[in-house]
CHARMM internal coordinates of N, CA and C (Angstrom, degrees):
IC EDIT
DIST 1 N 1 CA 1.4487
DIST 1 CA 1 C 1.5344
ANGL 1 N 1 CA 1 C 112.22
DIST 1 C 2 N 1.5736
ANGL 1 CA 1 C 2 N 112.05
DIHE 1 N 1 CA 1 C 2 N 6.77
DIST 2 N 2 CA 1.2891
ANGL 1 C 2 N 2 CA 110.34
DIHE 1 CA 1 C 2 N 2 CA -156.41
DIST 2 CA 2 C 1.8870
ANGL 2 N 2 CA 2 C 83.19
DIHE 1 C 2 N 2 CA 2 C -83.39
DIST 2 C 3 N 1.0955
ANGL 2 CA 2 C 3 N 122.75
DIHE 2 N 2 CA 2 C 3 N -51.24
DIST 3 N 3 CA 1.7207
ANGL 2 C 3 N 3 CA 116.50
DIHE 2 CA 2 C 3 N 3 CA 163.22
DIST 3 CA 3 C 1.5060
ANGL 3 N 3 CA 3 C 131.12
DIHE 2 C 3 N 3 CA 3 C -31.26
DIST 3 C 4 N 1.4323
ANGL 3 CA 3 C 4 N 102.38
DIHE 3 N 3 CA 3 C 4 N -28.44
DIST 4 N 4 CA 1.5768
ANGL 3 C 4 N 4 CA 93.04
DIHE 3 CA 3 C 4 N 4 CA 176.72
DIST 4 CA 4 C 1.7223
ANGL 4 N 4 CA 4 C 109.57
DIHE 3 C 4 N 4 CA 4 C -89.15
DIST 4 C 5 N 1.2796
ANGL 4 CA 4 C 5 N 117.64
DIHE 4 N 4 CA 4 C 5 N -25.97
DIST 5 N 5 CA 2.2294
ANGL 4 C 5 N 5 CA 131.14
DIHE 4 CA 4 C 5 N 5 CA 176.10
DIST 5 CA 5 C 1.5772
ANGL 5 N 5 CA 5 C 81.47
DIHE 4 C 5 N 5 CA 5 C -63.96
DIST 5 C 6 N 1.2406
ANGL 5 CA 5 C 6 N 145.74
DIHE 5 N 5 CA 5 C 6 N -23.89
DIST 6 N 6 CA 1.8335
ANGL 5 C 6 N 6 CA 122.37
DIHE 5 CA 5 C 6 N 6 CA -151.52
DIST 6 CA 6 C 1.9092
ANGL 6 N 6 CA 6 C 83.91
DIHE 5 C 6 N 6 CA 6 C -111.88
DIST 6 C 7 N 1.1906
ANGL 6 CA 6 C 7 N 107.99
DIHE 6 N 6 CA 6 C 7 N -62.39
DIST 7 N 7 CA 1.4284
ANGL 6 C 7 N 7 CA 104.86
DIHE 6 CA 6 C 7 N 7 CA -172.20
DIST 7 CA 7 C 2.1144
ANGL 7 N 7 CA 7 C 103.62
DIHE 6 C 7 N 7 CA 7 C -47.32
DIST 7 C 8 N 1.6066
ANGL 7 CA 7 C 8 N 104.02
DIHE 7 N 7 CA 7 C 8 N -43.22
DIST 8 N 8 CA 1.6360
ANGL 7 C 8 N 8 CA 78.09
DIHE 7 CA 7 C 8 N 8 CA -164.85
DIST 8 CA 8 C 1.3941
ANGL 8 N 8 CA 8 C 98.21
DIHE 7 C 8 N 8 CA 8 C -75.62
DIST 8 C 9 N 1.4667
ANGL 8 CA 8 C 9 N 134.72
DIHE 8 N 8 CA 8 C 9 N -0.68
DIST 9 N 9 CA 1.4478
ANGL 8 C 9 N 9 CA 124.54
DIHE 8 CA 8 C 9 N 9 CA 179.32
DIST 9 CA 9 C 1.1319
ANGL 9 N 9 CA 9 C 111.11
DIHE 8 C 9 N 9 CA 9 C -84.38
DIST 9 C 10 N 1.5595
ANGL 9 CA 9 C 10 N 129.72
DIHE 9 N 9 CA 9 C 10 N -32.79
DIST 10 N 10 CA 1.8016
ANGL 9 C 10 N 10 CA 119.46
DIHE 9 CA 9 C 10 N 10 CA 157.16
DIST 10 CA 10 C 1.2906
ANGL 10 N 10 CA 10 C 104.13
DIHE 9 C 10 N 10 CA 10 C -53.83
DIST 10 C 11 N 1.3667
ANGL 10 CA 10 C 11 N 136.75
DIHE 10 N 10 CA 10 C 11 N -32.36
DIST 11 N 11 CA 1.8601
ANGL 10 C 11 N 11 CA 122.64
DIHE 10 CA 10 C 11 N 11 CA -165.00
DIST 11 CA 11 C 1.2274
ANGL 11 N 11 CA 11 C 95.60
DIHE 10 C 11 N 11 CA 11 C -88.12
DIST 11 C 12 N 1.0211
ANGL 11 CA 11 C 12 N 128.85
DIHE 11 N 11 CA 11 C 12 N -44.00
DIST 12 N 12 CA 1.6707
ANGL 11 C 12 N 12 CA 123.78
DIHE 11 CA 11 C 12 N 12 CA 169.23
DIST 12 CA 12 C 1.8781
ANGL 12 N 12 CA 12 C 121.01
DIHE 11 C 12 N 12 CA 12 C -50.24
DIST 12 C 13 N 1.2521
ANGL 12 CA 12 C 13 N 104.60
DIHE 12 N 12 CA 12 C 13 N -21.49
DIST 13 N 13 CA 1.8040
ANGL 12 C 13 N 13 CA 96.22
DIHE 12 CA 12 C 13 N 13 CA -152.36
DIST 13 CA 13 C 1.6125
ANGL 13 N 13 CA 13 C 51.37
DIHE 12 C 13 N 13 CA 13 C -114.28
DIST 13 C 14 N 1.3936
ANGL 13 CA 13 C 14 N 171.29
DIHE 13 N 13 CA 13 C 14 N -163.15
DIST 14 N 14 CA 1.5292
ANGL 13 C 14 N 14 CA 159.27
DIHE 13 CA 13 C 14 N 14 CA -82.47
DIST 14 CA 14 C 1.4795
ANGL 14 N 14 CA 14 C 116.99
DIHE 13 C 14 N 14 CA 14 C -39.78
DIST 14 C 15 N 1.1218
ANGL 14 CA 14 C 15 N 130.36
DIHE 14 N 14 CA 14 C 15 N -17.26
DIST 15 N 15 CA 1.5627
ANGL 14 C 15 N 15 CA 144.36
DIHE 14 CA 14 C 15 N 15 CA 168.43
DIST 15 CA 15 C 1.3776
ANGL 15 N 15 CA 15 C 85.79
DIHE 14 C 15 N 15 CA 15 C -81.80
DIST 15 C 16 N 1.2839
ANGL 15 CA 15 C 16 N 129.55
DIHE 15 N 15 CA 15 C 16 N -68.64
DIST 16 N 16 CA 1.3373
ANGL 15 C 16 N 16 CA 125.43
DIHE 15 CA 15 C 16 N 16 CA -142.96
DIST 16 CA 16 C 1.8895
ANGL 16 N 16 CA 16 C 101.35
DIHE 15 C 16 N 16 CA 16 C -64.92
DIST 16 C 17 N 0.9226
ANGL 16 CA 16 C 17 N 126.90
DIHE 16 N 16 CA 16 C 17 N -38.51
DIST 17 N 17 CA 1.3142
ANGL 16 C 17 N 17 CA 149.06
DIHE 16 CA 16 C 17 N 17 CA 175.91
DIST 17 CA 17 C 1.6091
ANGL 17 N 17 CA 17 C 98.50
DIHE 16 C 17 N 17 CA 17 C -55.20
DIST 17 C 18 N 1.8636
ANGL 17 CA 17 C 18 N 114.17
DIHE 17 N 17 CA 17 C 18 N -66.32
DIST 18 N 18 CA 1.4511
ANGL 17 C 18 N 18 CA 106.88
DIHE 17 CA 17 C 18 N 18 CA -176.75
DIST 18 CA 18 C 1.3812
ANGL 18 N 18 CA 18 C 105.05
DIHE 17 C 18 N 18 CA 18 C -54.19
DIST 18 C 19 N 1.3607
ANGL 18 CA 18 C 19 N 129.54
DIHE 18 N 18 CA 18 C 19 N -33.97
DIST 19 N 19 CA 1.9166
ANGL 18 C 19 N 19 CA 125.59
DIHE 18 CA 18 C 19 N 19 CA -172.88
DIST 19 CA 19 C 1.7626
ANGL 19 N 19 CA 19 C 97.33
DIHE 18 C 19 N 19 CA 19 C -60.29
DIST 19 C 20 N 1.2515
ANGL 19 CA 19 C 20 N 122.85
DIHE 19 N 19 CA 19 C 20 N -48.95
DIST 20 N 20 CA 1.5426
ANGL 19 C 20 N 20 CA 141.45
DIHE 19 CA 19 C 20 N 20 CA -152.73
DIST 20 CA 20 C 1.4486
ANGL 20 N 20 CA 20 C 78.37
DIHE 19 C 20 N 20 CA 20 C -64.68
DIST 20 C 21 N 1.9756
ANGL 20 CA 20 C 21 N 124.04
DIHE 20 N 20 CA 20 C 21 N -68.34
DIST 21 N 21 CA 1.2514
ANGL 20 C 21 N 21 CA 92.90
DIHE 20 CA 20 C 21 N 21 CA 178.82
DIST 21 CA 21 C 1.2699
ANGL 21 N 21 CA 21 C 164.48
DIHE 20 C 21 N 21 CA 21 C -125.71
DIST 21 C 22 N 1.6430
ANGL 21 CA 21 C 22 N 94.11
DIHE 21 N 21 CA 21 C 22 N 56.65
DIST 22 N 22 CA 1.4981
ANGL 21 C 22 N 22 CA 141.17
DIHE 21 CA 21 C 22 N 22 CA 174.93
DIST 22 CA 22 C 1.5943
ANGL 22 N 22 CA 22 C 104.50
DIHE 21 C 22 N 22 CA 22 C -71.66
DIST 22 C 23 N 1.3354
ANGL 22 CA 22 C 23 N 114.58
DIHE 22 N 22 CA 22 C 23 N -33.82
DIST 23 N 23 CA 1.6303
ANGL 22 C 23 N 23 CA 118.18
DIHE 22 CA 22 C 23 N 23 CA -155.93
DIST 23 CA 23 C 1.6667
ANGL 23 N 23 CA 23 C 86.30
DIHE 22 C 23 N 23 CA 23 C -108.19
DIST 23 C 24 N 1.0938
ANGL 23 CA 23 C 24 N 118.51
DIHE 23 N 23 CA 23 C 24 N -58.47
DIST 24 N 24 CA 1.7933
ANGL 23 C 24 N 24 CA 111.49
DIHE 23 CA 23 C 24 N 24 CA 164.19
DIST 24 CA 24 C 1.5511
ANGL 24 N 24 CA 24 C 114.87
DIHE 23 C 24 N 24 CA 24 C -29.99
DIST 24 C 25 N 1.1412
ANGL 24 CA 24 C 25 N 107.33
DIHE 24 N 24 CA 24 C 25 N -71.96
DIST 25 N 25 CA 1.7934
ANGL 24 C 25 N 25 CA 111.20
DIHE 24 CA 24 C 25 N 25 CA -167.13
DIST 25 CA 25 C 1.6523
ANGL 25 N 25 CA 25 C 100.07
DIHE 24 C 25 N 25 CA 25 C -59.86
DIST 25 C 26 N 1.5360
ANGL 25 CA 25 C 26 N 128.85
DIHE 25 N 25 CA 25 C 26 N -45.96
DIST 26 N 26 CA 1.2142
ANGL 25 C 26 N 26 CA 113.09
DIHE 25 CA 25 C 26 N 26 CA 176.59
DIST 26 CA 26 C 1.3508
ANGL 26 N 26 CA 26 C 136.09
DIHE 25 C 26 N 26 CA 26 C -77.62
DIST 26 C 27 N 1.6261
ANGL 26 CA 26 C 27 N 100.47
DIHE 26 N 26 CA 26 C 27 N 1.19
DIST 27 N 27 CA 1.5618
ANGL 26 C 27 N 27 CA 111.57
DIHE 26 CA 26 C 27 N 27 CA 161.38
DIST 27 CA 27 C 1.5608
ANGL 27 N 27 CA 27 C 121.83
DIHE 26 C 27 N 27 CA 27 C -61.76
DIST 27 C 28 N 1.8734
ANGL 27 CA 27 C 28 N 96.05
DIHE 27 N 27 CA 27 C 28 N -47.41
DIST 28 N 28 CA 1.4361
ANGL 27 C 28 N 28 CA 101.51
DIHE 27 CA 27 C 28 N 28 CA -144.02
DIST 28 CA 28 C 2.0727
ANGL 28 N 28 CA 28 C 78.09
DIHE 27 C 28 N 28 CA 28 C -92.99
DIST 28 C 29 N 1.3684
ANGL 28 CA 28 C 29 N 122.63
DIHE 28 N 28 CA 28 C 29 N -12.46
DIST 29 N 29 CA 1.6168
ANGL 28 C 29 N 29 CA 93.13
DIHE 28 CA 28 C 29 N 29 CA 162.29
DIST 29 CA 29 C 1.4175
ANGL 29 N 29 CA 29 C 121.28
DIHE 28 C 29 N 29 CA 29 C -89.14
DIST 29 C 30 N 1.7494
ANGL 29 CA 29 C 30 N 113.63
DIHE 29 N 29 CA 29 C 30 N -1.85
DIST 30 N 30 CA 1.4603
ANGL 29 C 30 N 30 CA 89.92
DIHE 29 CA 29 C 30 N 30 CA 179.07
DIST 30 CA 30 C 1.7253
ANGL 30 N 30 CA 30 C 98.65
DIHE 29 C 30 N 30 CA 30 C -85.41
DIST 30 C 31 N 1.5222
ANGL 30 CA 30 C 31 N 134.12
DIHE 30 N 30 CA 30 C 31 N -13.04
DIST 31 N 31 CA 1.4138
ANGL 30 C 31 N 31 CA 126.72
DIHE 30 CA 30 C 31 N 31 CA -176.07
DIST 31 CA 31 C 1.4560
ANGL 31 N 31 CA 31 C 101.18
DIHE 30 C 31 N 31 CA 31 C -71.48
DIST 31 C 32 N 1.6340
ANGL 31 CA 31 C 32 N 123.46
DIHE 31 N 31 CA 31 C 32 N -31.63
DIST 32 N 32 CA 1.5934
ANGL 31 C 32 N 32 CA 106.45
DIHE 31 CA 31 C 32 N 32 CA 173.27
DIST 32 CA 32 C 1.0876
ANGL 32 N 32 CA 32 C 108.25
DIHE 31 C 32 N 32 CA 32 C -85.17
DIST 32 C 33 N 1.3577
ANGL 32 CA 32 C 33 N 125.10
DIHE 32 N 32 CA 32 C 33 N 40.15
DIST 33 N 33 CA 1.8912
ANGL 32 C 33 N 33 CA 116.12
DIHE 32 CA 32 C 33 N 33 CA 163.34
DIST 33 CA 33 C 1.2938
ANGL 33 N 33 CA 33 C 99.15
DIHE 32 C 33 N 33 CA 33 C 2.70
DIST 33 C 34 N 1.3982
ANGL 33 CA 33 C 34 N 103.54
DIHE 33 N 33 CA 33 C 34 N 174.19
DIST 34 N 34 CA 1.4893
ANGL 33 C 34 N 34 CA 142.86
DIHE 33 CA 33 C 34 N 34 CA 169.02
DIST 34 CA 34 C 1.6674
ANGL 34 N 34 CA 34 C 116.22
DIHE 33 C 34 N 34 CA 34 C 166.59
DIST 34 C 35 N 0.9431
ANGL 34 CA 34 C 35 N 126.30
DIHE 34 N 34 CA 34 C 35 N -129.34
DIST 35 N 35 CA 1.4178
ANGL 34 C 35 N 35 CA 121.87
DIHE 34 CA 34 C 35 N 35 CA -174.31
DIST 35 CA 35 C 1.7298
ANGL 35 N 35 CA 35 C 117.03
DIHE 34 C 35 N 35 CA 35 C -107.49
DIST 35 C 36 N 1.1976
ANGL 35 CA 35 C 36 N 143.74
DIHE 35 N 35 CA 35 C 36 N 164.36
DIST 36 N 36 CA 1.3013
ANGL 35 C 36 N 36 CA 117.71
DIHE 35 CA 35 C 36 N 36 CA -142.74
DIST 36 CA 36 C 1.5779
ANGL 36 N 36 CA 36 C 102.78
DIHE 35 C 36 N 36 CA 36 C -100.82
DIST 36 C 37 N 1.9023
ANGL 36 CA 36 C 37 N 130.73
DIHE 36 N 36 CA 36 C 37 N 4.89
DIST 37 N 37 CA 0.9503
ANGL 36 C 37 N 37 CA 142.92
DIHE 36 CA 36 C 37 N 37 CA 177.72
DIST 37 CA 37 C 1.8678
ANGL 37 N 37 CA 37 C 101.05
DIHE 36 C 37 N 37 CA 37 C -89.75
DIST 37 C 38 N 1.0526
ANGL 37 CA 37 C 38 N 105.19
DIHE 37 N 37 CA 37 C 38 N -31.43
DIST 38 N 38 CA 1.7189
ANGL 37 C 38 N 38 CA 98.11
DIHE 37 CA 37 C 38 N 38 CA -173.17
DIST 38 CA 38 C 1.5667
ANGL 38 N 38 CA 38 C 101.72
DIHE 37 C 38 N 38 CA 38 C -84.45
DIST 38 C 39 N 1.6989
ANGL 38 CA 38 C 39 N 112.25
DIHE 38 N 38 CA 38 C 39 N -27.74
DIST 39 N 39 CA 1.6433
ANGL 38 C 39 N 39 CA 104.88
DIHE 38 CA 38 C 39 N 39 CA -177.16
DIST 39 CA 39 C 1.4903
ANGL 39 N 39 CA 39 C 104.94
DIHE 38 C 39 N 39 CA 39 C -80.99
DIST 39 C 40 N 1.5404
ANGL 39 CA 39 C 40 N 110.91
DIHE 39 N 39 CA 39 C 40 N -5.66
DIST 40 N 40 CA 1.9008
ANGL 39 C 40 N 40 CA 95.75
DIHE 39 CA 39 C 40 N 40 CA -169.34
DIST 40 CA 40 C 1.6705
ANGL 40 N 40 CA 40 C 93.13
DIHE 39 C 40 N 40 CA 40 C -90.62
DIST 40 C 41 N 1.6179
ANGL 40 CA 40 C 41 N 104.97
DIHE 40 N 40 CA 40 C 41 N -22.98
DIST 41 N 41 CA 1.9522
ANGL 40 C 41 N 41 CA 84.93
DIHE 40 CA 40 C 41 N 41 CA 174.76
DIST 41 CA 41 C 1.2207
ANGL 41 N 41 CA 41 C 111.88
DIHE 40 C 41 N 41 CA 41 C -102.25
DIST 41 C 42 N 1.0930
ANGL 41 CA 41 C 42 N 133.29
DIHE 41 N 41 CA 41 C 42 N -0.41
DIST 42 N 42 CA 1.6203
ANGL 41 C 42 N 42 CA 116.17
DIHE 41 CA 41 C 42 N 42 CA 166.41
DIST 42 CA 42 C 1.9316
ANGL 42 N 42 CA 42 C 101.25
DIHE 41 C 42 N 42 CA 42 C -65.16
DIST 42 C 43 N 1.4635
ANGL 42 CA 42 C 43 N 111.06
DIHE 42 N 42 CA 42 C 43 N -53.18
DIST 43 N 43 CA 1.7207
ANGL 42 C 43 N 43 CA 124.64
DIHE 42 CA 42 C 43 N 43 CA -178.67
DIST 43 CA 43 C 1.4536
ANGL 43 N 43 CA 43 C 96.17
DIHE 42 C 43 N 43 CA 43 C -48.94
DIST 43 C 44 N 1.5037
ANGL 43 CA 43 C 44 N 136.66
DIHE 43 N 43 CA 43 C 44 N -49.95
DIST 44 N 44 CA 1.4234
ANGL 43 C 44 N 44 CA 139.91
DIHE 43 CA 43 C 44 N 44 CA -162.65
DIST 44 CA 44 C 1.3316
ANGL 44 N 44 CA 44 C 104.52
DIHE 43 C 44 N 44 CA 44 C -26.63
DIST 44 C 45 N 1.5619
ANGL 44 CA 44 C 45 N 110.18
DIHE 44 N 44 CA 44 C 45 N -84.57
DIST 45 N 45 CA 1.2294
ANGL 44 C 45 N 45 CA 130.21
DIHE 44 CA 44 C 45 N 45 CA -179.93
DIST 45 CA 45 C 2.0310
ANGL 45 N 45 CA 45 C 105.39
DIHE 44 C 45 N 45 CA 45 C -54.71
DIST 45 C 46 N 0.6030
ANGL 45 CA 45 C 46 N 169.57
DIHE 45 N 45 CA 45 C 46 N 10.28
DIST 46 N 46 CA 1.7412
ANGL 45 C 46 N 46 CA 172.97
DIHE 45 CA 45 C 46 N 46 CA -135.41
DIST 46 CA 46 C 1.8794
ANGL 46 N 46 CA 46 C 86.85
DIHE 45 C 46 N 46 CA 46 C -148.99
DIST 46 C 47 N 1.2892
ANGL 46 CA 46 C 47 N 131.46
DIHE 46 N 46 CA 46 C 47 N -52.41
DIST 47 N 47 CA 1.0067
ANGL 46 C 47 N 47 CA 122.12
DIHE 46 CA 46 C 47 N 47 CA -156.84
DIST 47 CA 47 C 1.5211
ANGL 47 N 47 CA 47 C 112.27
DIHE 46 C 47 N 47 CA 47 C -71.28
DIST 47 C 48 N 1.5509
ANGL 47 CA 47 C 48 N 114.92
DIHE 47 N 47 CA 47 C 48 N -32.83
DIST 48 N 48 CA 1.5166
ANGL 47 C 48 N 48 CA 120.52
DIHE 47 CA 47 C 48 N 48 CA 175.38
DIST 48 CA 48 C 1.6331
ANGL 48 N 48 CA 48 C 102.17
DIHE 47 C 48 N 48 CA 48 C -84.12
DIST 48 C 49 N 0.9480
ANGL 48 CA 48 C 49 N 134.53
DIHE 48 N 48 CA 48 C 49 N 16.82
DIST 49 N 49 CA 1.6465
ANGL 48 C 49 N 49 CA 145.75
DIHE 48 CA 48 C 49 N 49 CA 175.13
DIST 49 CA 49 C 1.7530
ANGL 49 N 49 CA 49 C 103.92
DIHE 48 C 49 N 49 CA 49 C -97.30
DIST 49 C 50 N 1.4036
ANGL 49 CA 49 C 50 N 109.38
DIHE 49 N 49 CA 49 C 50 N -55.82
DIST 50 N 50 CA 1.9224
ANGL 49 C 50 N 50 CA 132.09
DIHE 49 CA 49 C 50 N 50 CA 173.61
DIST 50 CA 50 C 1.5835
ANGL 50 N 50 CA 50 C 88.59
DIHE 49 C 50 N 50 CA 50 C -68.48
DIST 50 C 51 N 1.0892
ANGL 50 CA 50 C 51 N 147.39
DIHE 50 N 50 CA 50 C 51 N -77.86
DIST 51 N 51 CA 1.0602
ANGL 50 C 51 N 51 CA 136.71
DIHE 50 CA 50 C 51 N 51 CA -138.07
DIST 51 CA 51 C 1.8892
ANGL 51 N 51 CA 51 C 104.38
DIHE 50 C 51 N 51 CA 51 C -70.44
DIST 51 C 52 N 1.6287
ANGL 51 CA 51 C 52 N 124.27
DIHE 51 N 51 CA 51 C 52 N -40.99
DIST 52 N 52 CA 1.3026
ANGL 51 C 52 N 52 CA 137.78
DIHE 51 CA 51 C 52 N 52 CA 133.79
DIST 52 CA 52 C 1.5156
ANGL 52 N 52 CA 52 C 111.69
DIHE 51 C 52 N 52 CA 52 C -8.26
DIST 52 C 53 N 1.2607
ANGL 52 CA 52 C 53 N 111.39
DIHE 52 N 52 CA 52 C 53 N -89.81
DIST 53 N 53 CA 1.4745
ANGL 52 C 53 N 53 CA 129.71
DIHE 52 CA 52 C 53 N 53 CA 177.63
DIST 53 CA 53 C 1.3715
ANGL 53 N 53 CA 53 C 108.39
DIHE 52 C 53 N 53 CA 53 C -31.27
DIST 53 C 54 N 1.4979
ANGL 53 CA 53 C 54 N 119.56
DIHE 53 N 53 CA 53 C 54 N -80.11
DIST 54 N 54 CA 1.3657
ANGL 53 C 54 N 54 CA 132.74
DIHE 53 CA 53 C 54 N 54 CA 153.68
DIST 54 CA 54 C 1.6904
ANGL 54 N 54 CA 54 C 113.28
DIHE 53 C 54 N 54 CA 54 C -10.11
DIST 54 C 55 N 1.2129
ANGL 54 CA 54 C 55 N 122.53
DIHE 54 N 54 CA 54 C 55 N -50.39
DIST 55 N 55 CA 1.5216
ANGL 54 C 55 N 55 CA 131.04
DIHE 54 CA 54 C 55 N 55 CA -164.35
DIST 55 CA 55 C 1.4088
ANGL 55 N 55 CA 55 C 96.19
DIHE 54 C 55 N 55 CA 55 C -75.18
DIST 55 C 56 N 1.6545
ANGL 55 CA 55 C 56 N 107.60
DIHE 55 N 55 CA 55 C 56 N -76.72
DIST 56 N 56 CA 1.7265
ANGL 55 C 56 N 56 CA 109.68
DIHE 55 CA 55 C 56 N 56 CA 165.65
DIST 56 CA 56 C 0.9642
ANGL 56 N 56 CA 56 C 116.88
DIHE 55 C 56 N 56 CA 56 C -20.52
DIST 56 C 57 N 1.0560
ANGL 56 CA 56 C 57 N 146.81
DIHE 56 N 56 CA 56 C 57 N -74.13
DIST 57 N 57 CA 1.4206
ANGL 56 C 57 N 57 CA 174.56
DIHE 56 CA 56 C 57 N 57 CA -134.78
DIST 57 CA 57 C 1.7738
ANGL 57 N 57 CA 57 C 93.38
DIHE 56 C 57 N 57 CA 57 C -75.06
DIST 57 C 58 N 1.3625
ANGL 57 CA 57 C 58 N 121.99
DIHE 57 N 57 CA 57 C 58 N -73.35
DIST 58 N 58 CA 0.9051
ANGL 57 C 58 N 58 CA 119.48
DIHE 57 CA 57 C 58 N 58 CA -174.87
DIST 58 CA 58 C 1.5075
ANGL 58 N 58 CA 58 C 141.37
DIHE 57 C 58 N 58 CA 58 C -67.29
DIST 58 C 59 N 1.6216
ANGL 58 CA 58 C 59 N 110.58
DIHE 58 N 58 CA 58 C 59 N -29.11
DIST 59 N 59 CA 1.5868
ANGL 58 C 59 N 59 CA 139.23
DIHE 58 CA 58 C 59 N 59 CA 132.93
DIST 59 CA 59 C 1.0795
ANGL 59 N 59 CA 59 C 125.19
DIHE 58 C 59 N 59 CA 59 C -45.27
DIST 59 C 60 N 1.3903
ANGL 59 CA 59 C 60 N 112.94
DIHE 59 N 59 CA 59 C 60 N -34.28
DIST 60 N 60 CA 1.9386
ANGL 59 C 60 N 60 CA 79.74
DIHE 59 CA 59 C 60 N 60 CA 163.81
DIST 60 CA 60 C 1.2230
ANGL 60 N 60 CA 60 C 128.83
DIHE 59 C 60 N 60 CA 60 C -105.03
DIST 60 C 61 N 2.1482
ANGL 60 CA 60 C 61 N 102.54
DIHE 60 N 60 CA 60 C 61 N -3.14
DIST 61 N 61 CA 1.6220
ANGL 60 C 61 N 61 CA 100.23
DIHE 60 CA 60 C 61 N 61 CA 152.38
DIST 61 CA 61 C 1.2828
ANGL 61 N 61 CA 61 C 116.25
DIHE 60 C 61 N 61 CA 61 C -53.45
DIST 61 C 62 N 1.7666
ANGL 61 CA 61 C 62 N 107.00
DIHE 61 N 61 CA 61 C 62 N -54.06
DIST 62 N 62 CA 1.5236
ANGL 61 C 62 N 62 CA 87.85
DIHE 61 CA 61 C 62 N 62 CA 179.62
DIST 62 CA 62 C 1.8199
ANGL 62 N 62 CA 62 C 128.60
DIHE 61 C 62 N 62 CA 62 C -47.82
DIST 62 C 63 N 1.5916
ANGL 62 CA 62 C 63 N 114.52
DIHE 62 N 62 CA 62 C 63 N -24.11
DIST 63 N 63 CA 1.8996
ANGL 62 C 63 N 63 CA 90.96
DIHE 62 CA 62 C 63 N 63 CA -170.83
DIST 63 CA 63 C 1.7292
ANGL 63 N 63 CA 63 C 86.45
DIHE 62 C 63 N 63 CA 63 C -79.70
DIST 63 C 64 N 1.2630
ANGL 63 CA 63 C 64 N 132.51
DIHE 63 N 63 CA 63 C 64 N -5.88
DIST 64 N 64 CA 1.5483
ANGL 63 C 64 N 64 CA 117.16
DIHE 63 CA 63 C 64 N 64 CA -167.85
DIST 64 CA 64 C 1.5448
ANGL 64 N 64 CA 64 C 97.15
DIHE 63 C 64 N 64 CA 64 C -78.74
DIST 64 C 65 N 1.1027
ANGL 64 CA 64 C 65 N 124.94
DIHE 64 N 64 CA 64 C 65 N -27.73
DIST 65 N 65 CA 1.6900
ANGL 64 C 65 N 65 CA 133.06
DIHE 64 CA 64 C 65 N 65 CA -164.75
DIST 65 CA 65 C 1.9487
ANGL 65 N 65 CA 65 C 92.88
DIHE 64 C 65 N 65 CA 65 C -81.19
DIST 65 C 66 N 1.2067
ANGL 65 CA 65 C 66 N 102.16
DIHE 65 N 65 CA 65 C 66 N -47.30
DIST 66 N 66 CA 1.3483
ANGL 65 C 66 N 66 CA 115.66
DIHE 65 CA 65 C 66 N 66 CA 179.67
DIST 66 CA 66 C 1.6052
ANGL 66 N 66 CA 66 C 133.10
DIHE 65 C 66 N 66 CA 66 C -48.94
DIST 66 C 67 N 1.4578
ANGL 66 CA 66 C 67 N 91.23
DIHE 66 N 66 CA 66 C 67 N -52.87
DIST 67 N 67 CA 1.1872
ANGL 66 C 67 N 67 CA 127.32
DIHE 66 CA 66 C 67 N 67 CA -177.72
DIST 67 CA 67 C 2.0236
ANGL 67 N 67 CA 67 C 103.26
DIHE 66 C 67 N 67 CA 67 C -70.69
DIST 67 C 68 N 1.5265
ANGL 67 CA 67 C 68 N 104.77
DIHE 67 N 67 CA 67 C 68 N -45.69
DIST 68 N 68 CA 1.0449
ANGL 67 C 68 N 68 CA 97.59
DIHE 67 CA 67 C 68 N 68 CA 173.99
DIST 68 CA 68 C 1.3424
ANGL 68 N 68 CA 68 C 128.19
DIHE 67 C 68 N 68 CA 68 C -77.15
DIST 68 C 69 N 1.3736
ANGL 68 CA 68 C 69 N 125.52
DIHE 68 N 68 CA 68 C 69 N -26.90
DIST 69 N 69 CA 1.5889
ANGL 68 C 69 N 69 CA 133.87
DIHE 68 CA 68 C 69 N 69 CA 169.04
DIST 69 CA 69 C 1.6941
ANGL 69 N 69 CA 69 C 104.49
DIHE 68 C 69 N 69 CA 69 C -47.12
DIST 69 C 70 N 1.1404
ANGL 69 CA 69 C 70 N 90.43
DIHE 69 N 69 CA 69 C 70 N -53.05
DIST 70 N 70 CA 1.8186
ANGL 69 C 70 N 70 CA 97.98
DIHE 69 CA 69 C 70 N 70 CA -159.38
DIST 70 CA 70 C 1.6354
ANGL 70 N 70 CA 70 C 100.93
DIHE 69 C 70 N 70 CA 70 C -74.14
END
COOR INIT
IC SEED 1 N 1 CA 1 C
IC BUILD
């Protein structure tokens, strides 16, 4: 089971990366301001990217939780 704690810790540290650059990309569009209709659709699409990340993220804690029971 020691394969399933390593595999969900690569899917975890790849979520963790999509969050890293979820919070990057919405930095560098809130520094190009513009008006608050062009920043909610550039962000639109970024949010199903975080919510992704988020999922990863949480699946491969779960095989690490998994991995460790068994």
């Amino acid at each position: 089971m020691e394969s399933l704690v390593i595999i969900g810790a690569i899917i975890s540290l790849l979520g963790l990366i999509g969050l890293l650059y979820c919070i990057v990309r919405a930095l560098t569009i809130k520094r190009e301001g513009g008006n608050e209709e062009q920043m909610r659709a550039k962000l639109q699409p970024l949010v199903a990217w975080n919510f992704g990340a988020v999922a990863l993220s949480i699946l491969g804690l779960m095989f690490v939780v998994i991995g460790v029971i068994l």
